[in-house]
N, C-alpha and C positions, 0 to 999 in steps of 0.2 A: 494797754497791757495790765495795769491796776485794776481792772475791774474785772478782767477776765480770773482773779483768784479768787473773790468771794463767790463768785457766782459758779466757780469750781468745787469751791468749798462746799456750797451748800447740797449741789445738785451729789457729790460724793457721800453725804454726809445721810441725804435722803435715800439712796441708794440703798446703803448699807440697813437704813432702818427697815426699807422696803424688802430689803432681801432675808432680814431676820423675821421680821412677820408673814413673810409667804412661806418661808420653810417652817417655822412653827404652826403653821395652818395645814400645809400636806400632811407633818408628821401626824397632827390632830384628826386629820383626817382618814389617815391611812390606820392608826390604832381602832378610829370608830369602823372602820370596814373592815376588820379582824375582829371585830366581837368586842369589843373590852367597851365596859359601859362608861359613860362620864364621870359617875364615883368613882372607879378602876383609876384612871387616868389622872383625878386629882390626885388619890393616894401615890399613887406612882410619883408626883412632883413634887409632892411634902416630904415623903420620903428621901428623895434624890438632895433635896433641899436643905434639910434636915442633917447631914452626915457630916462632919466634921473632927479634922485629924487630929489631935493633941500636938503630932509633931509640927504641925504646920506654922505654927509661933515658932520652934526653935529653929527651921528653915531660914524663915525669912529674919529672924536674927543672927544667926551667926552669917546669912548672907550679908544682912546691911553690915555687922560690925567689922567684917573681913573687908569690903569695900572702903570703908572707914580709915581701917589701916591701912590699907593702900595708897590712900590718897597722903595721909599720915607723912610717911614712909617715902615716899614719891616727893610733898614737900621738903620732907628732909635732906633727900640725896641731892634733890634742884637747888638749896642756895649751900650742903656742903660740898659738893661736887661740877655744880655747873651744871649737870647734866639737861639737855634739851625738854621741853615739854612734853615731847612722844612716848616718856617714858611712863605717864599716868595711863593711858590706855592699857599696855603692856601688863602695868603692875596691877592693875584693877583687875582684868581677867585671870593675873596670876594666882591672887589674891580669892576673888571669889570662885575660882576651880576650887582652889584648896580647902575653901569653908564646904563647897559642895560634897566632896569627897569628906569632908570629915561627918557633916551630916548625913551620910549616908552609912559610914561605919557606925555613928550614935546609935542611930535607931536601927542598925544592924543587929547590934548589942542588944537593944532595950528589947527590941522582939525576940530575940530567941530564948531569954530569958523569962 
């Protein structure tokens, strides 16, 4: 049974690289049979590659530091209160909805502005 998960692992693993290079190859192919030249195409992927959000730092910080709290928050209630372990799951998600939703009113704001 121990051997059959590396050899799962690997053949999954090839898989997945195999299926991202066959579809980036049709796509490639499919632009070249639409007309678009090979320069075209490059640009098109510097481009795509190239964009980047300002908000996307404040996302994923006020995600990790809401997380953070929870966990926080969750140790505290476990050795004042006793409370079971199951309550970190709970509060984590409670937690980072909440940062979610605050993130999205942020940059609610900052764009209409």
């Amino acid at each position: 049974m121990e051997l059959f998960i590396p050899i799962v692992f690997f053949l999954v693993t090839g898989g997945v690289i195999a299926g991202f290079l066959l579809t980036r190859h049709r796509e490639r192919m499919t632009m070249l049979d639409r007309g678009l030249a090979p320069e075209d195409i490059k640009q098109l992927y510097e481009r795509s590659a190239g964009r980047f959000s300002p908000f996307s730092s404040l996302k994923w910080g006020i995600l990790f530091l809401s997380v953070g709290l929870a966990v926080l928050v969750g140790m505290w209630l476990r050795e004042s209160y006793y409370l079971p372990e199951g309550i970190y799951p709970a509060l984590i998600a409670l937690f980072a909805g909440t940062g979610l939703i605050s993130f999205y009113l942020i940059t609610r704001k900052k764009l209409a502005s």
